[in-house]
Residue frames as qw, qx, qy, qz and C-alpha x, y, z in Angstrom:
[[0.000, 0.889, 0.458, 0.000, 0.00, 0.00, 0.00],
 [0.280, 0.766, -0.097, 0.571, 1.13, 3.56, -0.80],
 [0.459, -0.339, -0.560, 0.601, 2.62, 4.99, 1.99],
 [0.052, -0.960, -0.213, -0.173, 0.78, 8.36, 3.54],
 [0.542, 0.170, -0.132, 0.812, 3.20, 11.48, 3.60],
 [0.319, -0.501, 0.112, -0.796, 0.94, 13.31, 5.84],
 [0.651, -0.471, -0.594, -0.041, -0.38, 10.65, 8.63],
 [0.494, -0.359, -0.430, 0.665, 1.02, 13.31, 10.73],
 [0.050, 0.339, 0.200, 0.918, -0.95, 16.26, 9.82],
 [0.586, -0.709, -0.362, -0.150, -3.79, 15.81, 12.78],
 [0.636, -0.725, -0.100, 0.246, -0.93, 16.82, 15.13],
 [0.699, 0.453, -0.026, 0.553, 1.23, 18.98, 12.79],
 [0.396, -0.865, 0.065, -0.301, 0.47, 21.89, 15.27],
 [0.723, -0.645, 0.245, 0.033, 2.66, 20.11, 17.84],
 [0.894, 0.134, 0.147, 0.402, 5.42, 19.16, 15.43],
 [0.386, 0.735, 0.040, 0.556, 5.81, 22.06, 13.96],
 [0.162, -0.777, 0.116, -0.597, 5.83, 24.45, 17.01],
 [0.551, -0.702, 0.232, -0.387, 6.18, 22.03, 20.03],
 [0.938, -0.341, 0.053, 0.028, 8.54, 19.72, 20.20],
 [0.264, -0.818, 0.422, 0.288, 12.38, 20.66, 21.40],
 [0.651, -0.089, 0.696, 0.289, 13.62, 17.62, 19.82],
 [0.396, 0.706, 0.586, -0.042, 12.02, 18.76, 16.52],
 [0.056, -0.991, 0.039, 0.117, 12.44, 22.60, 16.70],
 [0.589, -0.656, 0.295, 0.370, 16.08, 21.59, 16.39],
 [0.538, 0.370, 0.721, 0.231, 15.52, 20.55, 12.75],
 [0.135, 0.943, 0.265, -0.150, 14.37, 24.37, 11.79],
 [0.372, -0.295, 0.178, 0.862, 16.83, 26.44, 10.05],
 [0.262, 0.620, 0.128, -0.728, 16.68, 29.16, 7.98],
 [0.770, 0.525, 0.358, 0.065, 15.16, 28.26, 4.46],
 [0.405, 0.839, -0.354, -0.079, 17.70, 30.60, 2.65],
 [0.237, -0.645, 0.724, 0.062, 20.08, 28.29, 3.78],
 [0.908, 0.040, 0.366, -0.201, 18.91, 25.25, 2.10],
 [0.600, 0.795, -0.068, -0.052, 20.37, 25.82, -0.73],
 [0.088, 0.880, -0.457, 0.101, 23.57, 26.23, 0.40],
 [0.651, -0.371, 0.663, -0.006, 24.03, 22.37, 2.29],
 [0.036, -0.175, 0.926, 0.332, 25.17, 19.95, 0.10],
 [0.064, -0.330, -0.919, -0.206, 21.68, 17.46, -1.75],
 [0.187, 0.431, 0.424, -0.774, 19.51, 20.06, -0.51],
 [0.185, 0.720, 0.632, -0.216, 16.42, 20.91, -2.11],
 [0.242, 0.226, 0.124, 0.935, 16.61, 24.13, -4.44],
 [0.380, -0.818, -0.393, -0.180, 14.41, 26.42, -1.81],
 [0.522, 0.695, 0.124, -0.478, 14.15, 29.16, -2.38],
 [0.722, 0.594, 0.320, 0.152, 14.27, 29.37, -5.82],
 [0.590, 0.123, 0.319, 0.731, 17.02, 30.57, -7.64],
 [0.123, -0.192, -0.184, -0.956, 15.13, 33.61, -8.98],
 [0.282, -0.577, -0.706, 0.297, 11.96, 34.64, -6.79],
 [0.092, -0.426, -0.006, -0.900, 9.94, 37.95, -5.86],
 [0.007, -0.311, -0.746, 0.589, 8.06, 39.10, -3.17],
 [0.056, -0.643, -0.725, -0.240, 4.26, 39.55, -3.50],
 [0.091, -0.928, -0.310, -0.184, 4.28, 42.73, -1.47],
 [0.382, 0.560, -0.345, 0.649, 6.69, 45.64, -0.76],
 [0.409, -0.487, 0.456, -0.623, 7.62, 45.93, 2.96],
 [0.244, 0.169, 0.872, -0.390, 5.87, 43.68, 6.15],
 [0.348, -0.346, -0.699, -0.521, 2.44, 42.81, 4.37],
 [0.458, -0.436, 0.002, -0.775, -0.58, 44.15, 6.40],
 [0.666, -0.529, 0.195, -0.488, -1.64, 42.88, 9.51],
 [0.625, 0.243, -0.659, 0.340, 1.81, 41.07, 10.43],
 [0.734, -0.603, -0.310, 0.031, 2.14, 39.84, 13.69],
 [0.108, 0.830, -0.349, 0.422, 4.57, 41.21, 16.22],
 [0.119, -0.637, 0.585, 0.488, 7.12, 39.18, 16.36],
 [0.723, 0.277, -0.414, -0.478, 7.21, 38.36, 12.67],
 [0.974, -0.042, 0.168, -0.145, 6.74, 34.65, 12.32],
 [0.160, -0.787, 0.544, 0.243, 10.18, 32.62, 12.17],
 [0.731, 0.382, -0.394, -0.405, 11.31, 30.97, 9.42],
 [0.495, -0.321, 0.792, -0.158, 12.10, 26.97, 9.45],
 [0.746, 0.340, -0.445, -0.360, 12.02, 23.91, 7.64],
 [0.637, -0.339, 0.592, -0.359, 11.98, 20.33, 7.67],
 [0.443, 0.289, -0.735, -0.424, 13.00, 17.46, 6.06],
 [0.856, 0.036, 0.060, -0.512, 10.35, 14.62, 6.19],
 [0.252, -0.294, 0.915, 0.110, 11.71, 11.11, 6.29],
 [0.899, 0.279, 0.190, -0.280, 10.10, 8.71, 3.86],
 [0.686, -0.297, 0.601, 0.281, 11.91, 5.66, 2.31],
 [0.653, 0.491, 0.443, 0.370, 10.88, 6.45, -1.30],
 [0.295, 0.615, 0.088, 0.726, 11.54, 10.26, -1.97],
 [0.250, -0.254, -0.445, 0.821, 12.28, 13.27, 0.50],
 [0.126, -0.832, -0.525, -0.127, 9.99, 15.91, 1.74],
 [0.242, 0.104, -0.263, 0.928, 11.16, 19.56, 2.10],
 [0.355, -0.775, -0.501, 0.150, 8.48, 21.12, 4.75],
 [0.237, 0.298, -0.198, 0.903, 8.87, 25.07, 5.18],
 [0.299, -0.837, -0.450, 0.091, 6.68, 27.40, 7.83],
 [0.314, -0.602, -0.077, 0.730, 7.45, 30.82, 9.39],
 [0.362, 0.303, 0.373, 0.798, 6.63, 32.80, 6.05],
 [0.190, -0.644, -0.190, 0.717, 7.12, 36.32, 7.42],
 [0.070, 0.528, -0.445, -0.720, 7.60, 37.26, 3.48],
 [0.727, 0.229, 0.636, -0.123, 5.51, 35.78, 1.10],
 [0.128, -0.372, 0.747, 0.536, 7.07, 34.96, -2.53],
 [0.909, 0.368, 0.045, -0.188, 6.25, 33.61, -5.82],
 [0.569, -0.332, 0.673, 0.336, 9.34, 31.08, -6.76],
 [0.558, 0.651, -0.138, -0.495, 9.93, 31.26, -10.53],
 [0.582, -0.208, 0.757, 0.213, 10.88, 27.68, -12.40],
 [0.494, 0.662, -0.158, -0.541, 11.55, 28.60, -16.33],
 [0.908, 0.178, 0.271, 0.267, 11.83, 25.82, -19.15],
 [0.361, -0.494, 0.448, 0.652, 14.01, 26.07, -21.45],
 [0.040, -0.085, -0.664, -0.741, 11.83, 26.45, -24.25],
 [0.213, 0.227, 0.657, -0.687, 8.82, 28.30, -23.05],
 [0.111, 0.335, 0.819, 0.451, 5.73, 27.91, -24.67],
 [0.222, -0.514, -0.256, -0.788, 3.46, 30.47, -23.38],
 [0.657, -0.516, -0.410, -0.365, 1.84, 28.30, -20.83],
 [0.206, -0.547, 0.500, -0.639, 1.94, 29.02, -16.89],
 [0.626, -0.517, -0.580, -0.069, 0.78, 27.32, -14.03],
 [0.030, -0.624, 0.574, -0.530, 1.20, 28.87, -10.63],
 [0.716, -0.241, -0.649, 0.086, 1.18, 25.55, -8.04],
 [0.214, -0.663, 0.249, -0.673, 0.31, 25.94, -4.75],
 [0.319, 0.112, -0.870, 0.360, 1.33, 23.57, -1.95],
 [0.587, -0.550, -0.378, -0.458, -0.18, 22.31, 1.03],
 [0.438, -0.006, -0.706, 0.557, 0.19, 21.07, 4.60],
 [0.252, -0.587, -0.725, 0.258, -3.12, 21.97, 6.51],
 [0.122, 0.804, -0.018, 0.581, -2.01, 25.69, 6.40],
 [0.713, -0.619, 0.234, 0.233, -0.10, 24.65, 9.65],
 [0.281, -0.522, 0.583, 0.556, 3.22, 24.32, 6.47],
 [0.664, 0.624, -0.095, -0.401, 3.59, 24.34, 3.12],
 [0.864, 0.062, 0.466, 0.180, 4.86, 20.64, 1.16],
 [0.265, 0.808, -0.282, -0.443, 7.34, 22.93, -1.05],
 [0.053, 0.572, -0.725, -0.380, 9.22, 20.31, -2.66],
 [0.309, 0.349, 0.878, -0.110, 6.42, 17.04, -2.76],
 [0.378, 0.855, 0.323, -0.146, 3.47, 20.03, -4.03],
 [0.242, 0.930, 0.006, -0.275, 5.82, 22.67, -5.59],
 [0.123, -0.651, 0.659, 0.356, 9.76, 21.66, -6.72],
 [0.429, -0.022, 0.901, 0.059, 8.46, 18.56, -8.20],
 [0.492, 0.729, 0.472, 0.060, 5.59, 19.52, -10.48],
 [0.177, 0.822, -0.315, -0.439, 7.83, 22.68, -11.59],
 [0.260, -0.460, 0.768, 0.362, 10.26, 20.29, -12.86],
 [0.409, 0.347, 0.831, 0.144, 7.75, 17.73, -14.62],
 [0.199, 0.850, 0.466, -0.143, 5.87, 20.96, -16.21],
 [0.013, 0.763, -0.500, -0.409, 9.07, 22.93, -17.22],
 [0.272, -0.201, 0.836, 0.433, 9.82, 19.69, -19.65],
 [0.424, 0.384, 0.725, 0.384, 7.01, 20.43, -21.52],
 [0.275, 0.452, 0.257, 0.809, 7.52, 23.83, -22.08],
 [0.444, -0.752, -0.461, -0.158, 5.27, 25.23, -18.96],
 [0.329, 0.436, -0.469, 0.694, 6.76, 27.82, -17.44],
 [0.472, -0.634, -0.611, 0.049, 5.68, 27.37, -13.22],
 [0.109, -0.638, 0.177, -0.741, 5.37, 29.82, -10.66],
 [0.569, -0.349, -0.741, 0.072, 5.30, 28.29, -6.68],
 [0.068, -0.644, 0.090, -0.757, 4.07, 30.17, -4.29],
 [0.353, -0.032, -0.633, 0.689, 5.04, 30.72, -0.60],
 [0.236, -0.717, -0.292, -0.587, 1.62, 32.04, 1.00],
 [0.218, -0.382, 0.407, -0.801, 1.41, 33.15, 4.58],
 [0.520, -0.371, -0.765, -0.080, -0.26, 30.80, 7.55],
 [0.499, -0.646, -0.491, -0.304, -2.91, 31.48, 8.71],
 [0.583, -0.727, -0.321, -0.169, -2.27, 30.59, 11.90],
 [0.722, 0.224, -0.145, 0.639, 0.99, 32.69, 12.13],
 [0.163, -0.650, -0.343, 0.658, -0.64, 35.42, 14.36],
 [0.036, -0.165, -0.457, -0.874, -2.00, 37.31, 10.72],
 [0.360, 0.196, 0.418, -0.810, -4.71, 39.39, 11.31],
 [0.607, 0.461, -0.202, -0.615, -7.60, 38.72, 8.84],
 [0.415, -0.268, 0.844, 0.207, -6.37, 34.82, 8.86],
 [0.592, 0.511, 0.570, -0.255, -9.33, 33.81, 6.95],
 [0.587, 0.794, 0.141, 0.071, -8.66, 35.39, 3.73],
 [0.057, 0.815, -0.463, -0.344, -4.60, 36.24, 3.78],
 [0.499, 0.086, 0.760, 0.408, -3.46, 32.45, 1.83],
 [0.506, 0.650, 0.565, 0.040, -6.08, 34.31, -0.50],
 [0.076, 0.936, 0.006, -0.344, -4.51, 37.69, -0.80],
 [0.522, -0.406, 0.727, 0.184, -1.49, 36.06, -1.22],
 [0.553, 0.334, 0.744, 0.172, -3.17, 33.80, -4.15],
 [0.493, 0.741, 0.446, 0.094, -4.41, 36.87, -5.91],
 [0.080, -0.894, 0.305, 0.319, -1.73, 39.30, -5.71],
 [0.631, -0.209, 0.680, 0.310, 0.66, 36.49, -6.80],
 [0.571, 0.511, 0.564, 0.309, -1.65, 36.15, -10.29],
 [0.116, 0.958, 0.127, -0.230, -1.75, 39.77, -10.43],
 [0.277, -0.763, 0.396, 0.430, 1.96, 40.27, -10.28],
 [0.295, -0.196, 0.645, 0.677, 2.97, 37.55, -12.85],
 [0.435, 0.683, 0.582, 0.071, 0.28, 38.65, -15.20],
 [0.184, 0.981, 0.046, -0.048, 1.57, 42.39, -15.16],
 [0.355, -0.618, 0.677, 0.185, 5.19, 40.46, -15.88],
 [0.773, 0.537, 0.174, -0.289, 3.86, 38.72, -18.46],
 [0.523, 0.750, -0.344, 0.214, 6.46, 39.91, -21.43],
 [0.208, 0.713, -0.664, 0.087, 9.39, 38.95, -19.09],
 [0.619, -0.156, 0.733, -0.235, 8.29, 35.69, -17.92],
 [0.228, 0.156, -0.821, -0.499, 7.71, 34.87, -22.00],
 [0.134, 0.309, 0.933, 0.125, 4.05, 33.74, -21.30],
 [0.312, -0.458, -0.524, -0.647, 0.65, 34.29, -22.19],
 [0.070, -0.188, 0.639, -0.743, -1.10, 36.11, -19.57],
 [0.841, 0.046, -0.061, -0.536, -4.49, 34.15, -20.76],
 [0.836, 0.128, -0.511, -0.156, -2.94, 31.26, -20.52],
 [0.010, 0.381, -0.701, 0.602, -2.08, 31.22, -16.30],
 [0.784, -0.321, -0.353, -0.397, -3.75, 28.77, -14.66],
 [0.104, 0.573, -0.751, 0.313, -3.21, 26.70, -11.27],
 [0.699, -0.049, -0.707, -0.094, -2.70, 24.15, -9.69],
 [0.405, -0.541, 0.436, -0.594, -3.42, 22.98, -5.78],
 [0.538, 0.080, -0.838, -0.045, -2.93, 20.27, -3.75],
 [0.319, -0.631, -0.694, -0.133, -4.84, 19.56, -0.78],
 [0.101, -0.726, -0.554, 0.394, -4.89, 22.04, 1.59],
 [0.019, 0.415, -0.253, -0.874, -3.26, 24.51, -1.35],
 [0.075, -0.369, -0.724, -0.578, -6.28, 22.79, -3.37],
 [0.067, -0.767, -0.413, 0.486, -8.63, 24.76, -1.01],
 [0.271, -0.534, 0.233, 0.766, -6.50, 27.75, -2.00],
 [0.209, -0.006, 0.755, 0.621, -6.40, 27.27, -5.35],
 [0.013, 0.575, 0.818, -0.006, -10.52, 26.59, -5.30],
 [0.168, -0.810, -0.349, 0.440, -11.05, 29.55, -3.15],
 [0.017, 0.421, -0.327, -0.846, -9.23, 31.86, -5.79],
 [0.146, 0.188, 0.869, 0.434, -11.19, 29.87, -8.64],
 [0.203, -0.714, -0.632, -0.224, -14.49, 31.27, -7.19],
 [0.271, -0.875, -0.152, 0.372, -13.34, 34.34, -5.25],
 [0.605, 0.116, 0.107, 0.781, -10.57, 36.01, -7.76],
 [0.068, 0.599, 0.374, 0.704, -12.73, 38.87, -7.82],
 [0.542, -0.720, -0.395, 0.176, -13.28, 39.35, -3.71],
 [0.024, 0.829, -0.210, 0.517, -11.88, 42.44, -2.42],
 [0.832, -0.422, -0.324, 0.158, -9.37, 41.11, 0.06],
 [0.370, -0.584, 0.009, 0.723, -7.11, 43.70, 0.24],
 [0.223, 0.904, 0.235, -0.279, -6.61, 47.04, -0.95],
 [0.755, 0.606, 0.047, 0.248, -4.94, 47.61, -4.29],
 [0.484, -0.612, 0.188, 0.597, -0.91, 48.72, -3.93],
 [0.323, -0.401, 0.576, 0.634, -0.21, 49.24, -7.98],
 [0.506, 0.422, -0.390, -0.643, -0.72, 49.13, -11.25],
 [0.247, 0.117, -0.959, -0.080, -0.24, 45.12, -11.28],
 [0.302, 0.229, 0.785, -0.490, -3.64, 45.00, -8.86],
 [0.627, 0.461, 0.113, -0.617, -5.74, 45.80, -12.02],
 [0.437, 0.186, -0.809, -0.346, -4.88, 42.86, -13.66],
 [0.772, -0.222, -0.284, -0.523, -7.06, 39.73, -13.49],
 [0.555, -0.423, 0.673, -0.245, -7.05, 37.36, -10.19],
 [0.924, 0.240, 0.051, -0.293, -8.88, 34.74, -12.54],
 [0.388, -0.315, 0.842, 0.204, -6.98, 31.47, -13.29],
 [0.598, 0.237, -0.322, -0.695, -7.73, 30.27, -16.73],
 [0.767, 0.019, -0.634, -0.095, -7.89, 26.65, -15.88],
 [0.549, -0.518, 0.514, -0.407, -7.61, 25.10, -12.27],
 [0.641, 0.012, -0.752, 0.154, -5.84, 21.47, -11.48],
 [0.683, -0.491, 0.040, -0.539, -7.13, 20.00, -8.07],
 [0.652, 0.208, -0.712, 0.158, -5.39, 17.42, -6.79],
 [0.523, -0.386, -0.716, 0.256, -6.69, 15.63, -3.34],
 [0.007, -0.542, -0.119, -0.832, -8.36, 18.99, -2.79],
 [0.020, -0.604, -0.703, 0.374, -10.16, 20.12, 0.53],
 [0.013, -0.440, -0.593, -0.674, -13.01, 21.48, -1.39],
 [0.403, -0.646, -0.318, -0.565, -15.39, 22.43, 1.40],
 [0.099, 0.351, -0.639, 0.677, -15.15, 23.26, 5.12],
 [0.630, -0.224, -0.423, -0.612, -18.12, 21.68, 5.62],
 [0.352, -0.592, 0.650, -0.320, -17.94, 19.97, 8.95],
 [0.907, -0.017, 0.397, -0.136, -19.08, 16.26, 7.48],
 [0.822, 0.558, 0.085, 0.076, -16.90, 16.43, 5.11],
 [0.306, 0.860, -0.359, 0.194, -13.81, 18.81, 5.08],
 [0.712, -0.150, -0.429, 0.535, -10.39, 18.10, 7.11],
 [0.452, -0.763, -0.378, 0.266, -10.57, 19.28, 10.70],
 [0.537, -0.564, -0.041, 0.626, -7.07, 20.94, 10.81],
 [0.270, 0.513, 0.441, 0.685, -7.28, 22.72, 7.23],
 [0.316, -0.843, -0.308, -0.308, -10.56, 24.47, 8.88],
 [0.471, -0.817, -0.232, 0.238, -9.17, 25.41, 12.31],
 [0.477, -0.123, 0.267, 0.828, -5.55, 26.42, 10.68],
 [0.044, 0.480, 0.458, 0.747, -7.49, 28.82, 8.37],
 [0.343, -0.670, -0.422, -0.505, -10.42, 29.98, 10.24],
 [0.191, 0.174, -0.819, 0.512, -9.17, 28.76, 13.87],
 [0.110, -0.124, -0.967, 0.195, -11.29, 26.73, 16.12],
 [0.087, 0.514, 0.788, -0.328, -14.93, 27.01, 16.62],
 [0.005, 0.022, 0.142, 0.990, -15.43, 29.79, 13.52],
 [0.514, 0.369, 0.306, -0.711, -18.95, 30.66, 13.12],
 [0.564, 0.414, 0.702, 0.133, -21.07, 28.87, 10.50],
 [0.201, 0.951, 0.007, -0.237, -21.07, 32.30, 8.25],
 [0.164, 0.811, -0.538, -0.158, -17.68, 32.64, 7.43],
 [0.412, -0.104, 0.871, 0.246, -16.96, 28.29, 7.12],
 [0.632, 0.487, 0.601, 0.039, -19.55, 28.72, 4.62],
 [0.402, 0.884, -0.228, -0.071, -18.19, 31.88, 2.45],
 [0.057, -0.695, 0.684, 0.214, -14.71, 29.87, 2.54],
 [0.671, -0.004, 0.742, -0.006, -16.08, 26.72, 1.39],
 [0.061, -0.294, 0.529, 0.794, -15.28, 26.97, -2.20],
 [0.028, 0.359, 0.922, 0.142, -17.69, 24.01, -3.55],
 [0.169, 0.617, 0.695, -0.327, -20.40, 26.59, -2.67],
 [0.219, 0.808, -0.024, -0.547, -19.93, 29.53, -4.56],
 [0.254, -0.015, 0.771, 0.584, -18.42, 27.66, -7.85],
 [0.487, 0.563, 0.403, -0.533, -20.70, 29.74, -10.64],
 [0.852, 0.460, 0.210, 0.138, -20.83, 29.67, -14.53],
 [0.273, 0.951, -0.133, 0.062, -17.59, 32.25, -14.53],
 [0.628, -0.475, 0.594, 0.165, -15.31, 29.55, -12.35],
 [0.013, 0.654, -0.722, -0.226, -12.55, 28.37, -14.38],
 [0.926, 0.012, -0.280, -0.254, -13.13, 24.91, -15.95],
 [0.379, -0.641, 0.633, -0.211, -11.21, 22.06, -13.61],
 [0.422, 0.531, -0.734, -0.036, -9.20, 19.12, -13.04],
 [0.712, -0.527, 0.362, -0.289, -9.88, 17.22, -9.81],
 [0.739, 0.146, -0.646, -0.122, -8.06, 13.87, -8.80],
 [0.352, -0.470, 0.496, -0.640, -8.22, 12.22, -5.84],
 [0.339, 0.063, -0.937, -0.062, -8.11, 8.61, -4.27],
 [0.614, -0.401, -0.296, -0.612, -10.65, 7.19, -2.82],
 [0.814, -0.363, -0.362, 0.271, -8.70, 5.86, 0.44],
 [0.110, 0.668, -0.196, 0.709, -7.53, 9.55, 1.03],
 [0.524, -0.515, -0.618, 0.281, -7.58, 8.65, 5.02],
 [0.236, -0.417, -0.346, 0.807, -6.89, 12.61, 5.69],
 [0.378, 0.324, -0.103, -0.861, -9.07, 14.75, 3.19],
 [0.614, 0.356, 0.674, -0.204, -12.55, 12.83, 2.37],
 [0.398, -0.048, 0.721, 0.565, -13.06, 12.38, -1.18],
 [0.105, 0.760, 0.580, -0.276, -16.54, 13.74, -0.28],
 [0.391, -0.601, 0.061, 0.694, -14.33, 16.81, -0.84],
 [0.134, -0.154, 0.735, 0.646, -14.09, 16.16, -4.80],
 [0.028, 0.413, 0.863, 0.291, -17.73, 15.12, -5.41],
 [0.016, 0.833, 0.335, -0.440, -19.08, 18.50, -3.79],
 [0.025, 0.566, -0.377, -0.732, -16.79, 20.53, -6.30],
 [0.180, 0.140, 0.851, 0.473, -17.53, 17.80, -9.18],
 [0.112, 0.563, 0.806, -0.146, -21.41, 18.38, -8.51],
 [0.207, -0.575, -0.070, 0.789, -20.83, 21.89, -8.11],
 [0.061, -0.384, 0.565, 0.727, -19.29, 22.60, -11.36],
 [0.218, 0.300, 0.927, 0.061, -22.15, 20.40, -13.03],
 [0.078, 0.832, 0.460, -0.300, -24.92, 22.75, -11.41],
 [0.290, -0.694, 0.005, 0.659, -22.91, 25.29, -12.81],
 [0.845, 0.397, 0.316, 0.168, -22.15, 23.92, -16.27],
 [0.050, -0.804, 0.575, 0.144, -18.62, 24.76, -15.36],
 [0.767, 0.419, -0.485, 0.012, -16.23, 21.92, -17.41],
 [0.310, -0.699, 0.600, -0.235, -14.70, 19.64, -15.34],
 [0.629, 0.308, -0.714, -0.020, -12.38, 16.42, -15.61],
 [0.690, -0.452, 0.348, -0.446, -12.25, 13.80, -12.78],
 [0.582, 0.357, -0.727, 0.069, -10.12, 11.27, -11.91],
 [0.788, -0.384, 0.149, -0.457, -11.21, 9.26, -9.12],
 [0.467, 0.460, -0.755, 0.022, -8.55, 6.10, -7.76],
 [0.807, -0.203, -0.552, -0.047, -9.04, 3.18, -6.03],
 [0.764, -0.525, -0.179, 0.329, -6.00, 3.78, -4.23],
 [0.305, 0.805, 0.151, 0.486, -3.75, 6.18, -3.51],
 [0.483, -0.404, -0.299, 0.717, -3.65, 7.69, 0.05],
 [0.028, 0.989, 0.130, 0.060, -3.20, 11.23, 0.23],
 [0.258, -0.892, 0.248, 0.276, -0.38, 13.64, -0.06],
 [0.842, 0.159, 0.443, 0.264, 1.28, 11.44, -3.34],
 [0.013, -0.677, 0.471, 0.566, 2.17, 14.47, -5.36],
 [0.649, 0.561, -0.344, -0.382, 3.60, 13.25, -8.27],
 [0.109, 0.548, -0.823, 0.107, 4.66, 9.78, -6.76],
 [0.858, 0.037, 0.228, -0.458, 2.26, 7.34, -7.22],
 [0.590, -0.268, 0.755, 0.101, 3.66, 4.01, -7.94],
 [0.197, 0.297, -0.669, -0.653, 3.90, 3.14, -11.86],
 [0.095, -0.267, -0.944, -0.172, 1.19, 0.17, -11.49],
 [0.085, 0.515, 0.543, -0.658, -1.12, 2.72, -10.20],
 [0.427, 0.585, 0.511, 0.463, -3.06, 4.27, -13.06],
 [0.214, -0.927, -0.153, 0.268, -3.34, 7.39, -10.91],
 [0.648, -0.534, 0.084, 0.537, 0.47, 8.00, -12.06],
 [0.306, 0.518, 0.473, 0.643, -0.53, 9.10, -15.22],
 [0.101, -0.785, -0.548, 0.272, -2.19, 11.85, -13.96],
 [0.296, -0.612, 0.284, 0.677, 0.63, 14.40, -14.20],
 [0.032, -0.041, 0.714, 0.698, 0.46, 13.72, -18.55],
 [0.032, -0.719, -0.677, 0.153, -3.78, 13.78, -17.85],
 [0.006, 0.798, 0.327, -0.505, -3.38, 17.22, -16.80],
 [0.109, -0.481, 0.357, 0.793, -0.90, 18.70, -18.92],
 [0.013, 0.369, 0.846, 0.386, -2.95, 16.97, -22.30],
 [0.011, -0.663, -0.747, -0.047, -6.01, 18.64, -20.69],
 [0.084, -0.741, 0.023, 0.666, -4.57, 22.46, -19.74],
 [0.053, -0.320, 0.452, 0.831, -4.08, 22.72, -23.46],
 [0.050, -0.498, -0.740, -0.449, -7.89, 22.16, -24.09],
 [0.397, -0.747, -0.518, 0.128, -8.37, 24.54, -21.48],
 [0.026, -0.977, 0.092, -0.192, -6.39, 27.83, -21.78],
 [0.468, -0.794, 0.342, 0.184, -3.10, 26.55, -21.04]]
């Protein structure tokens, strides 16, 4: 059976932040780079999403850190503390026009940069795709407004490399993205909110479009629904006991009208940490809407696979699925 590269995300809270043994593990991310097999994080070439401390920063800013994940088949680079949120730029070498910006996960407790975001750049830069990964802010990093900064974050990001366009060599109609679960929220939540007024314009780059022409899902929490969603997504985002009001205006699946982005979705159906329920509310969704949408559904799978699904798995195709299907779809 697959192994799960999250079965520790119900008690990332305490990994991340409480345990000495642990904490020792933290360095600064600029330094990854610099050890020996590391991880390229950051990126090589990279901007920041906003000039200065971004509004309602906590005092003191959040410190940075990282973690490598043990697993016997492929490493896991794990970052947190993002005092400075970034887009990471990963150019082919023979761009074709098309974008994607990918957005990790990790509950919004950390963010799965090199499983969700160094890994699909690399598979997507060989076929001419030029990616964009983006470092949002958590939540629950003592940001005011928690609820909606991963979003600001999400739309400023499109904003910026849209009005960059001409030096990034793509088509700014042809930017689309991609999310994995708890950055498939993310992702969602821009799909059906690009147009929300979460923060208040800094430039000339804020009048470009939030919109993503296409959207890839991938073991998505779709809805914050309490029978359905994953607990620690919700409380990391919203934090613990939010009102029923504001879990329903962040539950993407609900507000998905005919102007959402057509989508991708894929997701196993032994996901033990985001219900699949998750996928069939956004699938339905998009239906009611008669918003396009593709669907890959697997036996097996697990959760948190990225682009490492075992070759006997049909799921492993996925990754040549999407890219085949973003060029019927604006990318």
């Amino acid at each position: 059976m697959e192994i799960e590269r999250r079965a520790f995300l119900t008690g990332a809270a305490a990994l991340l932040a409480g345990s000495a043994a642990a904490a020792q593990d933290y360095k600064d991310p600029a330094l990854v780079a610099a050890e020996p097999n590391a991880p390229l994080w950051p990126a090589k070439e990279r901007f920041p999403l906003w000039p200065g401390t971004p509004t309602g920063a906590p005092r003191p800013l959040p410190q940075p850190g990282w973690q490598m994940f043990p697993d016997p088949n492929y490493p896991q680079l794990w970052i947190k503390g993002i005092a400075s949120p970034e887009v990471n730029v990963f150019r082919p070498a023979l761009p074709d026009g098309s974008a994607i910006l990918a957005i990790p996960g990790g509950g919004y407790g950390f963010l799965a940069v090199q499983n969700e975001g160094l890994h699909p750049a690399e598979r997507f830069n060989a076929d001419g795709t030029t990616v964009f990964v983006l470092s949002y802010r958590l939540p629950g990093e003592g940001w005011a407004n928690r609820s909606i900064v991963p979003l600001a974050d999400a739309q400023r990001a499109m904003r910026l490399i849209r009005a960059r366009s001409a030096e990034f060599k793509i088509d700014p109609k042809r930017l689309g993205v991609l999310g994995f679960s708890a950055g498939g929220h993310l992702a969602a939540d821009l799909s059906v909110s690009y147009d929300e007024r979460v923060y208040s314009a800094i430039d000339a780059a804020d009048r470009q479009s939030a919109r993503p022409a296409f959207t890839g899902l991938i073991y998505p929490v779709a809805t914050l629904d309490p029978d359905a969603t994953h607990a620690d997504s919700r409380d990391n985002l919203l934090g613990k006991n939010a009102p029923a009001g504001l879990v329903q205006a962040r539950s993407p699946q609900r507000h998905v009208t005919s102007q959402s982005p057509p989508s991708f979705v894929v997701h196993a159906f032994d996901d033990p940490l985001v219900s699949i329920e998750n996928s069939m509310r956004w699938i339905a969704a998009a239906r009611a809407a008669k918003v396009p949408v593709e669907a890959h559904l697997l036996a097996e799978g697990g959760h948190g696979f990225g682009l490492h699904l075992a070759r006997d798995n049909p799921g492993s195709r996925w990754p040549d699925l999407f890219a085949l299907w973003m060029r019927r779809h604006g990318g």
